[in-house]
C-alpha positions in Angstrom: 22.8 21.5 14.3 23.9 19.4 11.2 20.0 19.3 9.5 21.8 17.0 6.8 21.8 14.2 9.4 19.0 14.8 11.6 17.3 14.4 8.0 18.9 11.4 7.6 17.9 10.2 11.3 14.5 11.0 10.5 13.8 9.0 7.9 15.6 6.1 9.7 13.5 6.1 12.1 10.4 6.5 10.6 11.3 3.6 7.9 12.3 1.7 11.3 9.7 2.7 13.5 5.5 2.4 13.3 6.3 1.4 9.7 7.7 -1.5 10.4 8.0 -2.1 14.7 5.5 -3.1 17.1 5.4 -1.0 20.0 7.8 -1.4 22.9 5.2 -0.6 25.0 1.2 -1.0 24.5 -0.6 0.1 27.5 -4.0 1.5 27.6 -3.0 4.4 29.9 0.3 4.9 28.5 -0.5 4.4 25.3 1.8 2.9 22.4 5.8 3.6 22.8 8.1 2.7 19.6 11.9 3.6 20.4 14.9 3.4 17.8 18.3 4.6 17.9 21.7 4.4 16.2 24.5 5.5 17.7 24.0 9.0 18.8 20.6 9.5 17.7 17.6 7.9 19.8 13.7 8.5 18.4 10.9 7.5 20.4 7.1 7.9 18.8 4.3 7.9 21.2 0.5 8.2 20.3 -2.7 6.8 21.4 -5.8 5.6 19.5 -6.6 3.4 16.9 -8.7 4.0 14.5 -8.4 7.8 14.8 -5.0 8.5 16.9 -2.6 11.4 17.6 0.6 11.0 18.9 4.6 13.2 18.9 7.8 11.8 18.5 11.3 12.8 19.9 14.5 13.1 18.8 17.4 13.0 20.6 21.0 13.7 20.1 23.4 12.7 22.6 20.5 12.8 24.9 19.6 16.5 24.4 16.0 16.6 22.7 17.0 18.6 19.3 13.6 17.9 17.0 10.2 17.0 17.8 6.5 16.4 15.9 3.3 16.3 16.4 0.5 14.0 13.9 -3.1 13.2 14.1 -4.7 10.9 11.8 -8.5 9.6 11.0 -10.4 7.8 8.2 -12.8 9.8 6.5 -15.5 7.6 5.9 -16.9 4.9 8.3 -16.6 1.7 6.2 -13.2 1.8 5.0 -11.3 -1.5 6.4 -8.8 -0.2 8.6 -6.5 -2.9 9.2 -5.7 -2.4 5.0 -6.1 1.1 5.1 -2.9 1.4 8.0 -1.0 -2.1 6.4 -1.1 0.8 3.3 0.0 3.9 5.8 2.9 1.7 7.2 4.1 0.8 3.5 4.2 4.1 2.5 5.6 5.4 5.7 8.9 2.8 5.5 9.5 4.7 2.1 10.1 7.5 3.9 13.6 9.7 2.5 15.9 12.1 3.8 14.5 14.6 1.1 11.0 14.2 2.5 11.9 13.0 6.2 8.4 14.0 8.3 6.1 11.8 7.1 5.7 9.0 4.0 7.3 10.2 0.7 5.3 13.1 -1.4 3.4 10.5 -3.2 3.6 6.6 -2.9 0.9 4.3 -4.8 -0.4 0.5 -4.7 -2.9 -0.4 -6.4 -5.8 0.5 -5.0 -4.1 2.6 -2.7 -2.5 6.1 -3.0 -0.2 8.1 -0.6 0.4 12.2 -1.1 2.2 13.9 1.6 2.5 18.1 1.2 4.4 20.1 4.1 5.4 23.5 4.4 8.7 24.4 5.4 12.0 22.0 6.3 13.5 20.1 9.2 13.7 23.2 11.4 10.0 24.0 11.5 7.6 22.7 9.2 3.9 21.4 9.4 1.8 19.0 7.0 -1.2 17.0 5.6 -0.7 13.4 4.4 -4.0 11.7 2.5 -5.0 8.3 1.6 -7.1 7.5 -1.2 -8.5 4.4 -2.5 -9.8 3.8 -6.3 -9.7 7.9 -6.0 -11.9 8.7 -3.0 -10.5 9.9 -0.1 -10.3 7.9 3.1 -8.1 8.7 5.5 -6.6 12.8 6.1 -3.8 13.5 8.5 -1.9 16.4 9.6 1.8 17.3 11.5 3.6 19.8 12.4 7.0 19.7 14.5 10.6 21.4 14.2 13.8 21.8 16.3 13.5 22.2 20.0 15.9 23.2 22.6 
């Protein structure tokens, strides 16, 4: 598996995907569907919820699922407006790089919003928190986890 690309894919997609798409498809059963690809590569998110939500996303090479992860995300207090609170999550999710491919980058900030991402691991296995805080309280946790499949 060349991990240099499937970096590179990664990040693609996410910068392509919830941070900037509408779902494909928005069902209440099914859920929400995002799908991107590029040539050999095809990525497909799917998650349910709103305000809290948890969804996976797929990679595909050729057809062949090679990479896969798991999220779950939630405010953290009650009264935070959540249509600004995920505008933020999408803008730091489209900055999203090949050095830091599994969520947003490791830290993103607009005023009064601030991104930090931490993971352990790589592209081959790897799991994660990501935290939004606004004017320095905490509002919003999430964590992943994911990895090559076969």
């Amino acid at each position: 598996m060349d991990t240099d690309a499937l970096r590179a894919f990664v990040a693609e997609a996410h910068r392509n995907g919830y941070a900037t798409s509408e779902p494909d498809v928005d069902d209440e059963a099914a859920g929400k569907r995002i799908r991107y690809a590029d040539g050999e590569w095809e990525y497909l998110d799917r998650y349910v919820g709103g305000r809290r939500f948890v969804g996976h996303e797929v990679v595909r090479r050729d057809g062949a699922p090679v990479w896969g992860m798991h999220y779950y995300g939630a405010p953290t207090e009650e009264t935070v407006d959540v249509d600004a609170l995920y505008a933020f999550l999408r803008e730091a999710l489209e900055a999203a790089s090949a050095e830091h491919p599994f969520r947003g980058p490791l830290q993103y900030a607009s005023e009064p919003w601030t991104y930090e991402c931490a993971y352990d691991g790589d592209i081959e296995r790897c799991r994660g928190t990501e935290q939004i805080e606004r004017d320095g309280a905490i509002v919003y946790r999430g964590e992943f986890g994911g990895g090559l499949v076969e």
